[in-house]
C-alpha positions in Angstrom: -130.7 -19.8 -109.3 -130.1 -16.2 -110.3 -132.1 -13.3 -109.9 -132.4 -9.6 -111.4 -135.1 -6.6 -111.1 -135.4 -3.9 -113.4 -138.1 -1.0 -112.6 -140.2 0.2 -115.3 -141.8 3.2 -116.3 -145.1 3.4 -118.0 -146.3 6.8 -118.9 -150.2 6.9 -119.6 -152.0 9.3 -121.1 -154.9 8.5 -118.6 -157.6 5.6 -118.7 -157.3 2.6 -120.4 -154.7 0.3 -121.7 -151.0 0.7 -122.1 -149.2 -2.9 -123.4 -145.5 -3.3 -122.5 -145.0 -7.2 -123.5 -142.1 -6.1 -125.3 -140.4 -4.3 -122.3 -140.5 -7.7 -120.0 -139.3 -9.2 -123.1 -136.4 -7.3 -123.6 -135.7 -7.5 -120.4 -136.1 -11.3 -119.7 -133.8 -11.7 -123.3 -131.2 -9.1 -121.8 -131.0 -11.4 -118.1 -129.2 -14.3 -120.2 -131.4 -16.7 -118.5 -133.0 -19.6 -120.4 -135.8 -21.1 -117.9 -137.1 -19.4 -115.4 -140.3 -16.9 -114.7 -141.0 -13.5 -114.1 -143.0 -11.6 -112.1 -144.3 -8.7 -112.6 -145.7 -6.2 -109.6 -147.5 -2.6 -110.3 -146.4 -0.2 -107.4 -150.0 1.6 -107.2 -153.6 1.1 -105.7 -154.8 3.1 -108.8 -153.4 0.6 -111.8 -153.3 -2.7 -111.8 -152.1 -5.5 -114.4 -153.6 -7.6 -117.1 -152.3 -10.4 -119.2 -155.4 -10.1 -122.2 -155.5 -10.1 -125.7 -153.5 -7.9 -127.8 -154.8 -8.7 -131.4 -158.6 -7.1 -131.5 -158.5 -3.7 -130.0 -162.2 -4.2 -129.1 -161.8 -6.5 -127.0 -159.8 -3.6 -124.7 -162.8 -1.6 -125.6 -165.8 -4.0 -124.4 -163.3 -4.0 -121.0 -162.7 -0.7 -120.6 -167.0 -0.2 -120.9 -167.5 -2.8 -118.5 -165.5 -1.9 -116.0 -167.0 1.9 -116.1 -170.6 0.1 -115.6 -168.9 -2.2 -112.8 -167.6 0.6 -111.0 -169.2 3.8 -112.4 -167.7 7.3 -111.4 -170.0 10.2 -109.7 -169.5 12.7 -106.9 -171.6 11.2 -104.0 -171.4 7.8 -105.0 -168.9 7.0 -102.5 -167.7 8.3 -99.3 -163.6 8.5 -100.9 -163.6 10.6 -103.8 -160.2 12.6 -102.4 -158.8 13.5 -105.4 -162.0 13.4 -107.6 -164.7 11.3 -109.0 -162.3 9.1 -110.4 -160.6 8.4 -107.6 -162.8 5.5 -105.6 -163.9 3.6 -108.5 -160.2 3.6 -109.9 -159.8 1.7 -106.5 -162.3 -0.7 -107.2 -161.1 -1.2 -110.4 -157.7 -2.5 -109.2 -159.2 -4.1 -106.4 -161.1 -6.2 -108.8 -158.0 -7.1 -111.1 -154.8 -7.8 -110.1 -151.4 -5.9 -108.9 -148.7 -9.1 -109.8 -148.5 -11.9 -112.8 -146.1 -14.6 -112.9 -145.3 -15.6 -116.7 -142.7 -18.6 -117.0 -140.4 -17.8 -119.5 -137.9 -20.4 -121.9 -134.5 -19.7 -124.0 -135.4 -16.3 -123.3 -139.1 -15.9 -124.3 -142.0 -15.5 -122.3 -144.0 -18.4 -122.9 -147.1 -15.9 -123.5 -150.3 -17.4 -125.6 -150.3 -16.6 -129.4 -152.5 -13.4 -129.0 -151.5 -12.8 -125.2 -150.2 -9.3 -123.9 -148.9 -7.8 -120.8 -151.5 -4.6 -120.0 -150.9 -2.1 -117.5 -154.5 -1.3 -116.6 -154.6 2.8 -116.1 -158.1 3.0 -113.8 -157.6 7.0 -113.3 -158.4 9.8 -116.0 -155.5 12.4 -115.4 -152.2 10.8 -116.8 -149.7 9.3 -114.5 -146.2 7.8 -114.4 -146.8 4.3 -113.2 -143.7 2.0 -111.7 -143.6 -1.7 -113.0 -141.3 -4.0 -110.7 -139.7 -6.9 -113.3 -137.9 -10.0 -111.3 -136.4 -12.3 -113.3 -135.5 -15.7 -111.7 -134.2 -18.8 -113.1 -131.3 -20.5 -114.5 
């Protein structure tokens, strides 16, 4: 069994979501393995990961609104608000969803659902430059 890591950089531009299915792809295709899976880990308490839909843009949007009801921003609404009122409920956010996905992959394709896409999930307002671990294993 062989394995291979590649970091990733995801730029934002602040909230919301940024897909990179193709980057794991590319990467997956460019390992030269044929079975295996992949994991993917986000390197932050502010960001987390999502495998959703990547067809209907409004589905992104009826997320993105209920997460801000979920975990609503406000000075005084929490006791950590450190670097703004974004700051605690971008916590919660990630808290809620998850930091690490494991997606099998075959003859070099991720063996993603017809309308399925990797998300990185930005929880804060401000833009940011978000590391992505990628581990390949397999055969």
């Amino acid at each position: 069994m062989r394995h291979l890591q590649h970091k990733l950089a995801v730029t934002t531009s602040g909230r919301g979501f940024h897909e990179f299915t193709g980057d794991a792809t590319r990467f997956v295709r460019a390992s030269g393995l044929a079975l295996g899976q992949i994991t993917v880990f986000c390197r932050h308490t502010s960001a987390s990961l999502l495998i959703q839909e990547n067809a209907d843009p409004t589905v992104l949007d009826d997320l993105e609104a209920f997460f801000e009801k979920l975990a609503p921003e406000g000075r005084g609404l929490y006791r950590h608000e450190n670097e703004g009122p974004d700051d605690m409920p971008a916590h919660l956010r990630a808290a809620l969803t998850q930091s690490s996905l494991t997606i099998p992959f075959a003859e070099g394709a991720l063996l993603l659902g017809t309308w399925q896409g990797i998300y990185l999930f930005e929880h804060r307002r401000t833009p940011h430059r978000r590391e992505i671990i990628l581990h390949a294993m397999g055969e």
